[in-house]
C-alpha positions in Angstrom: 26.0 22.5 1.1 25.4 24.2 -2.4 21.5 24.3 -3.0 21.6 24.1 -6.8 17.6 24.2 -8.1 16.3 27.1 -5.6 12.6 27.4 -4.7 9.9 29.2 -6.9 9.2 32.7 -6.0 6.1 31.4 -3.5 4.7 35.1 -4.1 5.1 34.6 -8.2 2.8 31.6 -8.7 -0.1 32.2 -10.4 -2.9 29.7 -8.7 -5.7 29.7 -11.1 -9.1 27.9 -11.3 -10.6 27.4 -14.2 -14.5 27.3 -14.9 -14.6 25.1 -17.9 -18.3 25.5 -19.5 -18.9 28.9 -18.6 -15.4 30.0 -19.4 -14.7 31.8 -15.9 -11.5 31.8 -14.3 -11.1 32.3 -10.4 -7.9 34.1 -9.4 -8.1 35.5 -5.9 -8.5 33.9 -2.4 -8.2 33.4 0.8 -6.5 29.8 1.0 -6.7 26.6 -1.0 -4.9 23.0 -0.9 -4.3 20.4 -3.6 -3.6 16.7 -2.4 -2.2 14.3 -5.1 -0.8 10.7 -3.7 0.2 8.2 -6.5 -2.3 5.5 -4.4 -5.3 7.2 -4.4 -7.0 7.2 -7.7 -8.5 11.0 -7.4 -6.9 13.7 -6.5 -8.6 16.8 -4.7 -8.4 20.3 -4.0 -10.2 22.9 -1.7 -10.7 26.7 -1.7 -11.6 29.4 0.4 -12.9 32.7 -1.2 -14.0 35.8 -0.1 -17.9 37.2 -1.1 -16.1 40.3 -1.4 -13.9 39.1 -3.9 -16.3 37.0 -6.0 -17.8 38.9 -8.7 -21.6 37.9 -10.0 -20.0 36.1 -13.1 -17.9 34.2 -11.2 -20.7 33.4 -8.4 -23.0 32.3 -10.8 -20.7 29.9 -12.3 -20.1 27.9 -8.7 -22.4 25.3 -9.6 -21.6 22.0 -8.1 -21.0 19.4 -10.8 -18.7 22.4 -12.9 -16.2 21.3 -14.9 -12.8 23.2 -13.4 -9.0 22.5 -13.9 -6.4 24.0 -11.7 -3.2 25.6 -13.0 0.1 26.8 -11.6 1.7 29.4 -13.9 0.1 28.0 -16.6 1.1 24.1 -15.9 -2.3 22.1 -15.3 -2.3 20.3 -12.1 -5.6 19.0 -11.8 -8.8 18.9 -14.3 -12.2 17.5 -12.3 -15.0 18.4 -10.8 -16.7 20.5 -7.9 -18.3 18.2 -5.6 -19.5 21.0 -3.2 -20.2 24.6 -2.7 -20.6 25.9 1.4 -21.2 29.5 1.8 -20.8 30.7 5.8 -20.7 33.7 7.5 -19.0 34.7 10.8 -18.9 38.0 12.3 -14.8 38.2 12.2 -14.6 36.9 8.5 -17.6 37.9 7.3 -18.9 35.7 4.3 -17.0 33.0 2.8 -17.2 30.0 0.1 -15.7 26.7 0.6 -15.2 25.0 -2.7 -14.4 21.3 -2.5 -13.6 19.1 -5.6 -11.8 16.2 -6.8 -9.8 15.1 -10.7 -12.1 13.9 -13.2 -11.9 10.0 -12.3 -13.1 10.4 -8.9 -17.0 10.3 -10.7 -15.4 6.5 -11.4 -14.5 5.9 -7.9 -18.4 6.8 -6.7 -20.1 5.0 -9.2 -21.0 1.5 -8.7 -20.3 -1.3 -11.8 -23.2 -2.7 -13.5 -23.6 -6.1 -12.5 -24.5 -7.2 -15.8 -21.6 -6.4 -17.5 -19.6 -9.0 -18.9 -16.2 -8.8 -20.5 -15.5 -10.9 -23.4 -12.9 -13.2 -23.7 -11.2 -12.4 -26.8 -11.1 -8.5 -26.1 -7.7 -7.1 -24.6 -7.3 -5.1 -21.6 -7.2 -1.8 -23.7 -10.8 -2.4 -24.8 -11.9 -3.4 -22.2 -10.9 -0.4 -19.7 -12.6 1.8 -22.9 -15.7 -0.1 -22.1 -15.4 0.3 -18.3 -14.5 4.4 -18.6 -16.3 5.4 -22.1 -19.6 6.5 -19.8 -17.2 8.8 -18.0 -16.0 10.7 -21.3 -12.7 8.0 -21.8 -13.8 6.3 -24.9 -11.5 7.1 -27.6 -7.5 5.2 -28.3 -5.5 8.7 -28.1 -7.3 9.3 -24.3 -5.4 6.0 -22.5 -1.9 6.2 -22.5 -1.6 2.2 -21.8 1.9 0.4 -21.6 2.4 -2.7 -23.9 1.5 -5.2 -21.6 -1.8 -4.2 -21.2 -2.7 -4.7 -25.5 -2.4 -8.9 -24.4 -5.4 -10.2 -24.1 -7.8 -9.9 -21.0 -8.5 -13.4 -20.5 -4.7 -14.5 -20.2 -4.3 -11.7 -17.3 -7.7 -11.7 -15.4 -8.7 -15.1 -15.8 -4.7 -17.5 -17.1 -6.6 -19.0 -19.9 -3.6 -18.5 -22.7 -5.0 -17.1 -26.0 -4.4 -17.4 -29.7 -4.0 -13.7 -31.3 -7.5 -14.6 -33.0 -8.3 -14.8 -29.5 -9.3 -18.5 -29.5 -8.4 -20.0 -26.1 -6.3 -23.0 -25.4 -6.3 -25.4 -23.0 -9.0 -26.3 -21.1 -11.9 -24.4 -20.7 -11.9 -22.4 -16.9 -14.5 -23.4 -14.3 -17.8 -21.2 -14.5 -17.0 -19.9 -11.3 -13.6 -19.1 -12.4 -15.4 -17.1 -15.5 -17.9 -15.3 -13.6 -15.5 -14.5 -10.6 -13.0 -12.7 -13.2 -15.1 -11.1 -15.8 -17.9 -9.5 -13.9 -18.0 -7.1 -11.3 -18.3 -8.0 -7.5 -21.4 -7.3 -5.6 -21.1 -3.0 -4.7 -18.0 -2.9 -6.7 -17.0 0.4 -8.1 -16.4 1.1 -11.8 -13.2 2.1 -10.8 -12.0 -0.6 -8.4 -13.3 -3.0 -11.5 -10.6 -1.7 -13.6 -7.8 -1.7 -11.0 -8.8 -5.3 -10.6 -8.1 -6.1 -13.8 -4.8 -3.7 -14.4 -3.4 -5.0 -11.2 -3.4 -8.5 -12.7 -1.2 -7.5 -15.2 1.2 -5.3 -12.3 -0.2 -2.0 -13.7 -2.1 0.9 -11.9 -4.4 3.3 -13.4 -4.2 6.9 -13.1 -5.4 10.2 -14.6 -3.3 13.0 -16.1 -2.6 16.3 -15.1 -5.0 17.7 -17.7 -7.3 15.2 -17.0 -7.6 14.5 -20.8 -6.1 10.5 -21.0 -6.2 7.8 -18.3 -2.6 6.5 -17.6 -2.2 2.7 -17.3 1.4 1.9 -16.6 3.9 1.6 -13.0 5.8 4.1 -11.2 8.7 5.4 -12.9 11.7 4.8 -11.1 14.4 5.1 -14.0 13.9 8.4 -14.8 16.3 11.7 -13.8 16.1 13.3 -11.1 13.7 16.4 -11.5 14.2 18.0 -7.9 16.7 18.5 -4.9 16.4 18.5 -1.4 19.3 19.7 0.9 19.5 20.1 4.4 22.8 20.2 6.0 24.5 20.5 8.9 26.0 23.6 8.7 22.2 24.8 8.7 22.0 24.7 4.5 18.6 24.0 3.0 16.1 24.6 0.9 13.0 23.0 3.3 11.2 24.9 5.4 10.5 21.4 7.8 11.5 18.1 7.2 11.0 14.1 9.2 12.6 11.0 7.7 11.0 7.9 9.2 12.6 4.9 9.5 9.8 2.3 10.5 10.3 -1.5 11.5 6.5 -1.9 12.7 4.9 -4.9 10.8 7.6 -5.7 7.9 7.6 -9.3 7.4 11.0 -11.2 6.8 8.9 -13.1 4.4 5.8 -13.5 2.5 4.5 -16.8 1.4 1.5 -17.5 -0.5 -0.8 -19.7 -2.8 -3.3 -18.8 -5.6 -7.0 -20.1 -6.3 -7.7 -23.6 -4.7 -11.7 -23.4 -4.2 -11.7 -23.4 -0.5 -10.4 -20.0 0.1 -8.0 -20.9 2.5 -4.0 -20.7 2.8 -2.6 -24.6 1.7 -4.5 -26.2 -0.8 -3.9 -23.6 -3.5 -1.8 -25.5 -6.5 0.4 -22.7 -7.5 2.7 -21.0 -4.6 5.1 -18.5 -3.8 7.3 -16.5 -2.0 9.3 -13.2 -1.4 11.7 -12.7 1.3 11.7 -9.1 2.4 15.7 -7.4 1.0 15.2 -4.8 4.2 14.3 -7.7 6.9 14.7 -10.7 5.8 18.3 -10.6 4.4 21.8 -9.7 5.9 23.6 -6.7 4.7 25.4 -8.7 1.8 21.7 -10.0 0.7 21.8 -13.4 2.3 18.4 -14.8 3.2 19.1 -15.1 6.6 18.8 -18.7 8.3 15.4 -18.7 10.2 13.8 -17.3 7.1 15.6 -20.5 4.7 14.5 -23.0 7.6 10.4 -21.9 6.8 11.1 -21.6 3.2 12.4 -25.9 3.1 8.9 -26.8 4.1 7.2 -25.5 0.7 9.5 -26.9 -2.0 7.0 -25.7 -4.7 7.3 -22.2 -4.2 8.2 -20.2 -7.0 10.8 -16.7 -5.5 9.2 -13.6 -6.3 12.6 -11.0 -5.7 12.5 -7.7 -5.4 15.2 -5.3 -6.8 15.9 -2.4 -4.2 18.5 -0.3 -2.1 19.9 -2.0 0.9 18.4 -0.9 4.0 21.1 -0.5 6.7 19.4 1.3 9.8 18.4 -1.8 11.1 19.8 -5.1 13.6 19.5 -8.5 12.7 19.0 -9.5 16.6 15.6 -9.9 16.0 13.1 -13.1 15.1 12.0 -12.6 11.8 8.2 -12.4 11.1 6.5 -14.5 8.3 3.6 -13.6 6.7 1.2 -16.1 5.2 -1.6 -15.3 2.5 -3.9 -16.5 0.0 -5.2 -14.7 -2.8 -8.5 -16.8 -4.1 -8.1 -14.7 -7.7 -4.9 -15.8 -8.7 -5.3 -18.5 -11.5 -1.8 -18.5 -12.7 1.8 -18.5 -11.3 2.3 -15.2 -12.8 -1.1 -13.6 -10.8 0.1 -15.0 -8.0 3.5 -13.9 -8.4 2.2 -10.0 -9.4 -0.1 -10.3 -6.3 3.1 -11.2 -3.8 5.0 -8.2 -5.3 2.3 -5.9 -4.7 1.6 -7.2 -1.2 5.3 -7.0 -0.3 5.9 -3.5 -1.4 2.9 -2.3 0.4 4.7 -3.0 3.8 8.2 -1.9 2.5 7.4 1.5 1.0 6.8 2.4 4.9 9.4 1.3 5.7 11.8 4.4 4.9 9.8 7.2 4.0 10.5 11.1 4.1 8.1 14.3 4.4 9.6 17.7 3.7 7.7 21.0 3.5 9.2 23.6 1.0 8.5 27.0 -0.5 6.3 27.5 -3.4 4.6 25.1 -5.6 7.9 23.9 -7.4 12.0 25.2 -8.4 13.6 26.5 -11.1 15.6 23.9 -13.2 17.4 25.5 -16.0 15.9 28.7 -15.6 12.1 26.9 -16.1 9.2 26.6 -13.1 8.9 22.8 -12.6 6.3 21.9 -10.0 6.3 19.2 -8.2 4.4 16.2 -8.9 3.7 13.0 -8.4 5.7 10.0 -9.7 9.0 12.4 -10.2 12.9 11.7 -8.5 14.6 13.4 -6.0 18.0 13.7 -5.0 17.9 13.7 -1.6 20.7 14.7 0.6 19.6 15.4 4.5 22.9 15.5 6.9 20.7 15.4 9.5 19.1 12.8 9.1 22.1 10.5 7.6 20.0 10.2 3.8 21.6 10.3 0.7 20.2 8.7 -1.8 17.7 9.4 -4.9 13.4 8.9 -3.6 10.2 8.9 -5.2 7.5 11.3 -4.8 4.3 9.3 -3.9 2.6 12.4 -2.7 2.3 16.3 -2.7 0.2 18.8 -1.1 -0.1 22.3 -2.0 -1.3 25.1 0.2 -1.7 28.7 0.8 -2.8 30.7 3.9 -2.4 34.2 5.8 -0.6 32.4 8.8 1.7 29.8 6.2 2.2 31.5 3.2 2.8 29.4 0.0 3.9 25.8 0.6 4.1 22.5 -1.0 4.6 19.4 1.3 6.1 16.1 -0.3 5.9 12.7 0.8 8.8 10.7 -0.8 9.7 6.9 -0.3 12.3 4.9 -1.5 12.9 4.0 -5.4 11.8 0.4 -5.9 10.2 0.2 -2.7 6.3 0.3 -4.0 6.0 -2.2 -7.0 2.6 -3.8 -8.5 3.8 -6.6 -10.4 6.2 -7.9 -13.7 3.8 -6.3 -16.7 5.6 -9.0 -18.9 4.1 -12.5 -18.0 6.7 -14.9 -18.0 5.6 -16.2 -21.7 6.3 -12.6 -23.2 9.9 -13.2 -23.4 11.3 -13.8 -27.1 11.8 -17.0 -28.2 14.1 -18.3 -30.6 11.7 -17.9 -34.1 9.1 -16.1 -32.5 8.3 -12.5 -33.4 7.8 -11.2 -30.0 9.3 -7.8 -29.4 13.0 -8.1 -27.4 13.3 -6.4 -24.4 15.8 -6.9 -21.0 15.8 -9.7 -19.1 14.2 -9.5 -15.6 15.7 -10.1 -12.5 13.4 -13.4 -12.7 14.0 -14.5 -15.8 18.0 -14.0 -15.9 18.0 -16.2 -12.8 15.8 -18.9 -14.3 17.6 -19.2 -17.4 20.6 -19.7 -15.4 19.3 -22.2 -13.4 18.5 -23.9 -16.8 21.3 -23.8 -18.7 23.9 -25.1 -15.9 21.3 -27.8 -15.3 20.3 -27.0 -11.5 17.4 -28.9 -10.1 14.6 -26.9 -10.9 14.2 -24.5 -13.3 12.8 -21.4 -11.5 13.9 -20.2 -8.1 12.5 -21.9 -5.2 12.8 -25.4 -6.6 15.8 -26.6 -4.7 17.4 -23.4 -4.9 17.2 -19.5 -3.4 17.9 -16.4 -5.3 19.4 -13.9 -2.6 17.5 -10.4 -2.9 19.1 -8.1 -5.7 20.5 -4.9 -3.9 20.7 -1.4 -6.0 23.5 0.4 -5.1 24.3 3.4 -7.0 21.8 4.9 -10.0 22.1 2.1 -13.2 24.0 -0.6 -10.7 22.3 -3.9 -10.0 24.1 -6.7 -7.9 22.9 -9.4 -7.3 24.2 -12.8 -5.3 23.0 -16.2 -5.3 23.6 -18.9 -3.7 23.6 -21.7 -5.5 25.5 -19.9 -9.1 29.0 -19.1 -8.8 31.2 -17.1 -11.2 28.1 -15.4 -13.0 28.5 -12.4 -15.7 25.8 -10.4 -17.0 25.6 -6.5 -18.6 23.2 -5.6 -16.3 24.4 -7.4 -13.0 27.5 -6.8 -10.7 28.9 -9.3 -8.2 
């Protein structure tokens, strides 16, 4: 099996850590580790040095609270802070310093909202995050990389009450309760769980940068090219030093069914409803929704389908009862809340469900004759004999490393492509109408289905109302098919039968 981007020279990489404010740069030690995982909001690193190999300069500069940003032959990996300093001694080693720190937005993650602050109704998501982060040195437009979605405006995706652009609502006026609930923080809430609660309403995450210079608000990347290999073969050809692909049935529902804000906080009187059938349990291998899951699904008419564009998953039996999960999510005020808040809650239990873990050499490989380490929402082509895996994953994780006894590794922790999705950024009102000026983009899975249940006049216009969307199944790279059951003879650019 031809290995075609080999490994960085592990004894080439240049590990450095950087003392910001008083302009020191550490460059020898004992060991260190970086962890980066796309669902935890700070990154964090740890190093072992030497006394002996510590000069005053760069003793005197460990000060906990220090600015630092770690590199790897010059790329920056992490910019943060140290949170501690230990210093120990032991007869065998002699004295050593244990340096612990985290990126720059774990300060966010400790510190605890103000109570009192209340976000305006007319100001958008993007202002509003600059409110949340300015105190944490995120204040000005360049340092928030933010997708689209998150410019409309706050109100319409934390609290559904639609907006004029002058920001004048529409509508009814929402409950006080509903106000309060939506635009303040929750008792002991953190600054940064604040935020995510209002990005996840729009399907978005929040994230810092490498450099630690912008805050990224956006969702994992799965279109992009692929921008590492794995191989391991059978003929004992690879470039991993270890490797374990998991295939895990424990806890995936065949289905998910739930209703939004009702007052009573309880599954059943919520007015808006939905559903998402599970495309690795709760489908056939053509992406039928199989019987037992259709029979539940007839005794809530009103629930609008959620699907969820992936790979088939094929190590798996359908001799099995399916499991059905219900939940009910008190801060969804409108359909598309609700329906962000299924996706999320549905990907959560299928991204474990196939998931892959390989250790390699170095910090990265050589791709066109440049050092491209490994990071974090990236693509890899994945081909493991052993394991029977060939297909393209996501990295949701890396950890680098160095000791005496290990050498230089990086270990990844991939899942599959589609398999860990937040939510539609595009509410369903943000497609272009005929006469309108808003900006033309692809239909979604969603919308394509609804406005072909509309235009051949099927009862109900959405899925779920009379009719069932089966599960759209990727393929190969680019391919989408889809199959439903109650549209025959379909053609679309974007879809194959």
């Amino acid at each position: 099996m031809p290995i075609p981007f080999p490994a960085s020279a592990a004894d080439q990489d240049v590990v450095q850590l950087r003392i910001m404010d008083e302009h020191v740069t550490l460059t020898r030690w004992t060991g260190y580790d970086f962890s980066s995982d796309y669902m935890t909001p700070a990154s964090g690193f740890h190093f072992v040095v030497a006394d002996g190999d510590l000069p005053s300069e760069e003793r005197e500069a460990l000060k906990c609270g220090a600015r630092v940003r770690l590199t790897i032959n010059g790329a920056a990996i992490c910019d943060g802070h140290i949170d501690s300093i230990e210093v120990g001694t032991n007869r065998s080693s002699g004295t050593t310093w244990k340096i612990a720190g985290r990126s720059r937005l774990g300060l966010a993650v400790d510190a605890i909202a103000d109570p009192t602050l209340h976000i305006k109704e007319s100001l958008s998501l993007a202002e509003a995050l600059k409110l949340i982060y300015a105190p944490f040195g995120w204040l000005d437009d360049d340092q928030f990389s933010i997708d689209n979605a998150a410019s409309r405006n706050v109100t319409q995706g934390l609290r559904g009450t639609p907006t004029t652009k002058g920001g004048k609502k529409k509508g009814p006026r929402p409950l006080k309760s509903f106000v309060l609930h939506q635009t303040k923080p929750n008792n002991r809430e953190g600054v940064h769980e604040f935020a995510k609660r209002m990005a996840e309403r729009h399907g978005l995450t929040i994230r810092c940068s490498e450099d630690g210079e912008r805050l990224i608000i956006d969702t994992p990347n799965f279109e992009q090219p692929d921008s590492f290999q794995i191989r391991r073969g059978r003929d004992g050809s690879t470039n991993v030093i270890d490797g374990t692909v998991k295939f895990d049935f424990a806890q995936q529902p065949a289905c998910i069914i739930a209703d939004g804000f009702s007052g009573g906080g309880e599954f059943g009187r919520g007015r808006i409803k939905a559903f998402c059938v599970n495309p690795y349990f709760g489908t056939d291998q053509q992406g039928n929704i199989l019987n037992e899951v259709t029979a539940v699904l007839q005794k809530h008419p009103l629930a609008q389908q959620v699907v969820i564009t992936t790979q088939p998953f094929e190590r798996r039996t359908l001799n099995v009862p399916p499991r059905i999960v219900f939940l009910h999510d008190e801060e969804s005020k409108t359909q598309h809340q609700l329906n962000n808040f299924l996706r999320r809650e549905m990907s959560l239990f299928m991204r474990k469900s196939m998931t892959a873990s390989y250790t390699v050499e170095g910090h990265g490989q050589v791709v066109d004759g440049a050092f491209v380490p490994w990071m974090v929402d990236t693509v890899v082509d994945v081909q493991d004999e052993l394991a029977g895996v060939s297909e393209r994953m996501w990295v949701q994780g890396v950890d680098y490393s160095k000791s005496r006894g290990s050498g230089t590794t990086t270990r990844v922790e991939l899942v599959r492509l589609y398999s860990l999705q937040f939510g539609d950024p595009e509410p369903e009102s943000a497609a272009a109408k005929p006469g309108g000026n808003a900006t033309t983009r692809p239909l979604s899975d969603d919308e394509f289905i609804r406005n072909l249940h509309a235009s051949r006049g099927l009862s109900g216009a959405a899925p779920g109302n009379g009719s069932l969307a089966k599960n759209v199944f990727i393929r190969n790279p680019g391919d989408r098919v889809v199959d439903m059951s109650a549209i025959r003879n379909l053609t679309h650019p974007n879809l194959k039968r």
